[in-house]
N, C-alpha and C positions, 0 to 999 in steps of 0.2 A: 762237261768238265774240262776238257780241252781248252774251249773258250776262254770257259774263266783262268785257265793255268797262264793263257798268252795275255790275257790283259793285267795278269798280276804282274808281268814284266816289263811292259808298256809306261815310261816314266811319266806319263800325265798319270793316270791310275797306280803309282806305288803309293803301298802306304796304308792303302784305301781298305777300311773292313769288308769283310766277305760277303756281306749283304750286299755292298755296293758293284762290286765287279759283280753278281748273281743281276743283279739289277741294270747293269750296264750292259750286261750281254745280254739280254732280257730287248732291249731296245735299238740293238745293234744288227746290219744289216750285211752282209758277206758280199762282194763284188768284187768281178774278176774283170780286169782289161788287159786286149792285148797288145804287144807294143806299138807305139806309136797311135793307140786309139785319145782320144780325148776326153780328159774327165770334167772338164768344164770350162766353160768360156768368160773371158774379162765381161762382166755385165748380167751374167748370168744370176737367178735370185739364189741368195745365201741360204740354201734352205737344209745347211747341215754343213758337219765338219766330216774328214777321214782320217784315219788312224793307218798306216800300212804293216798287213802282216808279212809281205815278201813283194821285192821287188823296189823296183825307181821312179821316180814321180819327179818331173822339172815343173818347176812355176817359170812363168818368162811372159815376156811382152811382145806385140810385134808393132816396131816403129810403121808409120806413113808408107815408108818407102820400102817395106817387106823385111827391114833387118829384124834378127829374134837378137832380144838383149835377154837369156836367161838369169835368174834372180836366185836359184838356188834348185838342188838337186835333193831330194827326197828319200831317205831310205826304209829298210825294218825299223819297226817302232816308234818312228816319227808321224807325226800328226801336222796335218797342214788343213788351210780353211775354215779356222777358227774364229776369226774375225766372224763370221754369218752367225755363228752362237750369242754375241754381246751387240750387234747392231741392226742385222739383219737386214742388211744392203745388200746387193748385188757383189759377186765376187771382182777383186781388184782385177786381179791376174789372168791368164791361162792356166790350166794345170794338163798334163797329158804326160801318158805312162813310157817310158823311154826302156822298159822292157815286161816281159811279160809280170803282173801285177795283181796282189790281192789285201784287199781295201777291207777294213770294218767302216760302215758310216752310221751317224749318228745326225739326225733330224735334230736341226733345231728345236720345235715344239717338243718330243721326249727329253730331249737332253737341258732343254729349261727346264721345265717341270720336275725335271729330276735332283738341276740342282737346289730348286728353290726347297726339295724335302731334304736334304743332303748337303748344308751348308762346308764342311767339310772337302767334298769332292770340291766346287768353286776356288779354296782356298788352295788345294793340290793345285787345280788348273793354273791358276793365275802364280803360282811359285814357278809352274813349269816356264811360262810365257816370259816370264822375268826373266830366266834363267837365260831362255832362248834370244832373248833380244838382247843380252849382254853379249853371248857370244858370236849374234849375229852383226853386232858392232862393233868387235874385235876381228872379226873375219871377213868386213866390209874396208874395214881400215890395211888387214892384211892384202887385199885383193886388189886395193886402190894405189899403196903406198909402195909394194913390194916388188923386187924385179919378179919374170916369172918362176926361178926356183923357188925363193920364199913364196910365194904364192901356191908351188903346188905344195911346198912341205905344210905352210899351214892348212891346207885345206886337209892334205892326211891324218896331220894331230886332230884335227876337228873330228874328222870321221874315228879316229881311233876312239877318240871321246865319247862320241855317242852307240858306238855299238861294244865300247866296254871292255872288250878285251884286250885291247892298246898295240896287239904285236899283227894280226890279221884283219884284212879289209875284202869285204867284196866289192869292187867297180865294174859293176854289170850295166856300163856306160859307154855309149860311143865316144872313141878318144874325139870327135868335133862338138860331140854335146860339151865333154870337158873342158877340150880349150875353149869354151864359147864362153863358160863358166868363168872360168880363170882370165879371160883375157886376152890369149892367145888363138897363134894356127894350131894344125894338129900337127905340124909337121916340128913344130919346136917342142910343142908338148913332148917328143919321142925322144926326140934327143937329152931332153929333160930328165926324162924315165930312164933310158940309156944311162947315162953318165951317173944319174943317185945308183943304180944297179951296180956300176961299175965300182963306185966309191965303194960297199957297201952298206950304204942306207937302208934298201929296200928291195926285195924277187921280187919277180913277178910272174904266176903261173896261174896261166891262161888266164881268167877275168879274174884273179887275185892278185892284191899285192901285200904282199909280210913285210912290216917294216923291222927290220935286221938293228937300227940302230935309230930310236926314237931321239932321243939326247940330241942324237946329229942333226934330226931335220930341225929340234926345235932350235939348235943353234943356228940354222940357217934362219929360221924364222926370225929372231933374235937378230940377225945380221951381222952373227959373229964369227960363220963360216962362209967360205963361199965352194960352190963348186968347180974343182978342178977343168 
């Protein structure tokens, strides 16, 4: 029952009739990694997606010459590796856990077969993927066009966004995996954090940050403030 209470919260699975999450956890696999283990390699066969119940997950690349171009950071309730569900190639990316982590997965072959009786769940799916790809192209744009405080402000409304509650964040992230993210050293990242702290934006205690004053980041985002 557990199971099923955490994948009703899960925004690929909202929505979804009770038969379906009974059904989805029914097919669903519990995996734990520890940090910095690896949960799959660029080429590796698609043979199922993950859903995270705790914990951080980075996709990233690694150029010729050893650079990691990270592509995005992974948290609670996010779902990455979806792609191997609808094509069933080999995965793009890297994936590996950037802190201690626990995954549901879901097999290709159950998770077709499931939707093909459950047209409905598909439909969920593919609203969530829209969703995601909208705001992953607003927050490619932010990360591309923005100095690095717009960059971190947006990237905080982002996160506020997907875990819902808008005023508390966990960043159970190395400040170099971040600035790796964003663009940046770690050494500016800090002063970055420094200065929104000081303004009152955002605390920050220990691997949290509260943002004190949303309005403010998004007008940085916006580019209607700047920081002091």
């Amino acid at each position: 029952m557990e199971l099923i209470r955490q994948l009703e919260t899960i925004p690929l699975f909202e929505g979804l009739p009770g038969k379906q999450h009974t059904a989805l956890a029914d097919i669903s696999v519990r995996l734990s990694y520890e940090k910095g283990q690896k949960i799959f390699s660029e080429g590796d066969k698609g043979s199922g997606f993950f859903v995270i119940l705790d914990g951080y997950v980075k996709i990233f690349k690694v150029s010729p010459e050893g650079k990691e171009l990270i592509y995005h950071i992974f948290g609670p309730s996010e779902s990455f590796g979806e792609v191997a569900v609808f094509t069933g190639h080999g995965f793009p990316a890297e994936a590996e856990s950037i802190s201690s982590t626990t995954v549901l997965f879901f097999s290709r072959v159950d998770f077709v077969r499931l939707l093909r009786g459950e047209p409905s769940l598909a439909l969920n799916m593919l609203a969530v993927l829209s969703w995601r790809l909208r705001k992953f192209s607003k927050l490619i744009e932010d990360l591309s066009l923005k100095e690095v405080p717009g960059r971190l402000a947006a990237y905080l409304t982002h996160l506020s966004t997907i875990e819902g509650n808008g005023t508390e964040l966990s960043l159970d992230v190395p400040k170099n995996q971040l600035a790796s993210l964003l663009g940046t050293i770690p050494e500016t990242l800090s002063r970055i954090i420094t200065r929104m702290t000081r303004e009152g934006l955002i605390r920050t205690e220990g691997s949290r940050i509260c943002i004190q004053d949303l309005a403010g980041l998004e007008d940085i985002v916006r580019g209607d403030r700047k920081l002091k």
